[in-house]
C-alpha positions in Angstrom: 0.0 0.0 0.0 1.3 3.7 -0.6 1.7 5.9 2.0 -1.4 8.1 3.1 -1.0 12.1 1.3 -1.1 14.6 4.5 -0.5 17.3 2.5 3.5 17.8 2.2 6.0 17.2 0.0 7.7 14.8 1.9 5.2 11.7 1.7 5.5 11.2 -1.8 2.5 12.8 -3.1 2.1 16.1 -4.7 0.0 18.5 -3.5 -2.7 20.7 -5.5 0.0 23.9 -5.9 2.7 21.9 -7.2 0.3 20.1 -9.5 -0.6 23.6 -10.9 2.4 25.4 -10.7 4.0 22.2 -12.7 1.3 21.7 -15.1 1.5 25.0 -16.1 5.3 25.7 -15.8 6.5 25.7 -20.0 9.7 27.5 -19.8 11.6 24.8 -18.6 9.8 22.1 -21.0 7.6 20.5 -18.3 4.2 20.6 -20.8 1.8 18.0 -18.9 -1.3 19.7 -20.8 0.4 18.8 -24.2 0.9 15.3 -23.0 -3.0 14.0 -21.2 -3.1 10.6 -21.1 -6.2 8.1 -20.1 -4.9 6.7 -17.0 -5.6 3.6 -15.2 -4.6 3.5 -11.5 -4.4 -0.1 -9.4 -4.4 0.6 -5.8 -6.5 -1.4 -3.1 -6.4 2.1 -0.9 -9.2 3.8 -0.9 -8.3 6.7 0.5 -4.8 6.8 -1.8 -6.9 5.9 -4.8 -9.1 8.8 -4.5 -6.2 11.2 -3.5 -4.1 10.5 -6.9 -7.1 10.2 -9.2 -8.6 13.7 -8.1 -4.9 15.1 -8.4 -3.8 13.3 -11.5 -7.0 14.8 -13.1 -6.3 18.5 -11.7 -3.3 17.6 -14.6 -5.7 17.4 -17.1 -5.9 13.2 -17.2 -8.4 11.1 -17.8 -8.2 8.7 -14.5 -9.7 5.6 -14.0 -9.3 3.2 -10.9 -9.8 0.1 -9.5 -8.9 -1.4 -6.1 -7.8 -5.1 -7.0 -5.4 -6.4 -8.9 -7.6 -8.7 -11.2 -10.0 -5.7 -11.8 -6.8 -3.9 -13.0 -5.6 -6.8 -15.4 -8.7 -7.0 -17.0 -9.2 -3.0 -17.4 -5.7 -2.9 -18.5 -6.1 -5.6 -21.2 -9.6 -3.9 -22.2 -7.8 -1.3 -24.0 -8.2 2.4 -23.8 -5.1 3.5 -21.3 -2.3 5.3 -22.2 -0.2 4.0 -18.6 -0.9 2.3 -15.8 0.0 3.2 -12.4 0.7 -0.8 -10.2 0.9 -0.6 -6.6 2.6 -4.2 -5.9 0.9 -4.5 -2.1 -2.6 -5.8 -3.5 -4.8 -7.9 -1.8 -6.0 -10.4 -3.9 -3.0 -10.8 -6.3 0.7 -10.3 -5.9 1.4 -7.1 -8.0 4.5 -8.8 -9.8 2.1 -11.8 -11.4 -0.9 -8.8 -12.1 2.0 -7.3 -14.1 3.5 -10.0 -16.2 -0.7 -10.9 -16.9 -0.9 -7.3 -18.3 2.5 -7.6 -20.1 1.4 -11.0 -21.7 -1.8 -9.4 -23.7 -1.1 -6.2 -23.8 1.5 -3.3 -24.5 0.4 0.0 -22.4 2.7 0.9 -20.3 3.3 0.6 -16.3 4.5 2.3 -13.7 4.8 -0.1 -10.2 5.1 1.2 -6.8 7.3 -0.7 -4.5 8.7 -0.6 -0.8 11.7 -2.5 -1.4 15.0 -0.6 -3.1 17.0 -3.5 -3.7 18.4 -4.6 -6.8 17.3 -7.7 -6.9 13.2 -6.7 -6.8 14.4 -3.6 -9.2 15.4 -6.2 -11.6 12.6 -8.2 -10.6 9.9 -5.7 -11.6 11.7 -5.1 -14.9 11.8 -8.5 -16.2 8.1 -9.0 -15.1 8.0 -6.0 -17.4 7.6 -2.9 -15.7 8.2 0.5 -17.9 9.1 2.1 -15.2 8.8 2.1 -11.1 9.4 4.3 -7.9 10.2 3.2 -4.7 8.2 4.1 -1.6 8.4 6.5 0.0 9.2 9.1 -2.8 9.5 12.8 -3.0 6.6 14.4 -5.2 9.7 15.5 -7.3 10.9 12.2 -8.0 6.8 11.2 -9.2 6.6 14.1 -11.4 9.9 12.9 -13.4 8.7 9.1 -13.7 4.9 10.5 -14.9 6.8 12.5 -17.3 9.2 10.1 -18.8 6.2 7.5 -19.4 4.0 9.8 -20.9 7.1 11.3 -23.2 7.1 8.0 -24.0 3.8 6.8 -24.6 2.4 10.2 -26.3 4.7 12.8 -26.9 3.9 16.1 -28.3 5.6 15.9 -31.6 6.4 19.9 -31.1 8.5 19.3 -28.7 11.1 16.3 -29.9 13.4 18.7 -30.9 14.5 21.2 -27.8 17.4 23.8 -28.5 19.4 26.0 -25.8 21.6 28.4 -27.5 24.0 26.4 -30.6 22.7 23.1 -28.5 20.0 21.1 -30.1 18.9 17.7 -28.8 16.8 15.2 -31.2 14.9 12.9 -28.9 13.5 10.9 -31.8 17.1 10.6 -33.5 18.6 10.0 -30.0 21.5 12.8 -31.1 22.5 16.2 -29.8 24.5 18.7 -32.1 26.4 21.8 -31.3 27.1 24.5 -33.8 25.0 22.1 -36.2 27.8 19.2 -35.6 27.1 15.9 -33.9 28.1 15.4 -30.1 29.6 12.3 -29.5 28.0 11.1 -26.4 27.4 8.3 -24.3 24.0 6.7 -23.1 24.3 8.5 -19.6 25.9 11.6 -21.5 23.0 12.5 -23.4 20.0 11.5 -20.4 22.0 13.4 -18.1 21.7 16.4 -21.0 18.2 16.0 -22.1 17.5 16.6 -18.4 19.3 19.9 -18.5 18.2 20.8 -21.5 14.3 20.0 -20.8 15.3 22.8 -17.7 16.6 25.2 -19.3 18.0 28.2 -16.6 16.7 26.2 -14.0 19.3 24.7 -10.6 19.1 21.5 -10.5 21.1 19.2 -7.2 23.2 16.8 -7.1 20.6 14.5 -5.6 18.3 15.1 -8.1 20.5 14.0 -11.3 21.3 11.0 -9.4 17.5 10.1 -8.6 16.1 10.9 -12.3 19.2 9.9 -14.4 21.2 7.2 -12.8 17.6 5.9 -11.0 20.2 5.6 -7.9 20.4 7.4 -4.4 21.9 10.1 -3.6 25.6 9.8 -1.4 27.8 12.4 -0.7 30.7 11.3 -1.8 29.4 10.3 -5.0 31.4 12.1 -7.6 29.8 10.3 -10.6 27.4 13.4 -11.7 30.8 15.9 -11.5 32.6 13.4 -13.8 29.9 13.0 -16.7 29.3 17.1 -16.4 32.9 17.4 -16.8 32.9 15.1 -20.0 29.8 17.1 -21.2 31.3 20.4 -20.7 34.7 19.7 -22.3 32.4 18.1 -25.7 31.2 22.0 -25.5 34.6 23.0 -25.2 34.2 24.7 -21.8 35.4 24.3 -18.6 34.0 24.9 -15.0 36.1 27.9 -14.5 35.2 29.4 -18.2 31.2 28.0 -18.4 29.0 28.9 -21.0 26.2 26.6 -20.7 26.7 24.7 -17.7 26.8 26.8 -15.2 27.4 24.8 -11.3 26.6 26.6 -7.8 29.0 24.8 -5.1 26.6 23.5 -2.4 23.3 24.0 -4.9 22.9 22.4 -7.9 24.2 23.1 -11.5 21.9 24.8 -14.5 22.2 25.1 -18.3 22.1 28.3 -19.9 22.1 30.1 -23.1 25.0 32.5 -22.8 23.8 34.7 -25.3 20.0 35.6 -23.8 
């Protein structure tokens, strides 16, 4: 079961203001009204279920919910949905099996909530065939990026596969990024860690939160993994930290990318 909303930002649910202020928010690429999507949520909760379909619809989504897992499977086999939200603690059905009934008929995607953050259920869900997953409890940041990355996903908003800072243009489609019009060579990790910034533009992001929405992992503080791939990305742009042009780092806050003509 997830936890109960109490209002804060802490127990993993969003309240109604950051569900406005993010649905609204365009200048750093966060569209949810471009992206609605029908909806099915799977949570035996009463009290959760009603919470996250009244604030997923405040988005502007069509929501739908059941409280057992079997009513889920056969809703989600039905057609009609454009993701589904799993909550693995179900009564009647273990939420791993529900899954891999779904994944055996039928393609939409799904989104599971868990209690464990182990790697071996991580891996567990994913075989089973989970799209995506976070891990209770999570911060209403950390739901926001996993709703977003599904729906990007599932129905993107053809307007906005191409996203330019400055001379930096990312092509989510053509999974490539080019600079001055010439391809960047970058890695996997290179190029989610900048369609993050990008998809932000002029907007601090921390440490912790690269390492939750890019690497999936938690944060620790002596993890120096997000300074080394910024430092890869920045010498590709042919800048440094002490000469930035578009990544632009705050020690102690968080890092941003900019365009250094505006």
């Amino acid at each position: 079961m997830m936890p109960e909303p109490d209002g804060s930002t802490d127990n993993g649910w969003l309240t109604a203001d950051e569900i406005r202020s993010s649905a609204l928010s365009t200048s750093e690429g966060v569209r949810y009204r471009d992206s609605m999507a029908t909806i099915l949520i799977i949570e035996d909760d009463q009290r959760i279920r009603q919470s996250l379909s009244s604030r997923l619809a405040e988005r502007g989504h069509e929501v739908d919910a059941v409280a057992t897992a079997m009513s889920g499977v056969e809703a989600a086999v039905s057609g009609g949905f454009d993701v589904v939200v799993l909550d693995l603690g179900l009564p009647d059905l273990d939420g791993a099996e529900a899954l891999r009934m779904i994944r055996a008929v039928a393609d939409v995607p799904v989104v599971v909530a868990t209690a464990r953050d182990d790697e071996t259920e991580i891996v567990r869900l994913l075989d089973a065939g989970a799209d995506d997953y976070v891990v209770k409890p999570y911060s209403a940041e950390h739901l926001e990026a996993r709703l977003r990355a599904v729906l990007r996903r599932s129905g993107p908003d053809p307007e906005q596969r191409t996203m330019a800072v400055g001379e930096l243009a990312v092509d989510l489609d053509g999974q490539q990024a080019t600079f001055r019009g010439q391809p960047l060579e970058l890695t996997a990790r290179e190029f989610e860690l900048l369609v993050y910034l990008v998809e932000r533009p002029g907007r601090m992001v921390s440490k912790r939160q690269l390492l939750a929405e890019v690497w999936h992992q938690p944060y620790g503080g002596a993890d120096k993994t997000v300074d080394v791939h910024l430092s890869w990305l920045r010498k590709k742009l042919g800048e440094t930290a002490a000469e930035p042009r578009y990544i632009h780092t705050r020690r102690g806050v968080g890092v941003r990318l900019i365009d250094p003509d505006s």
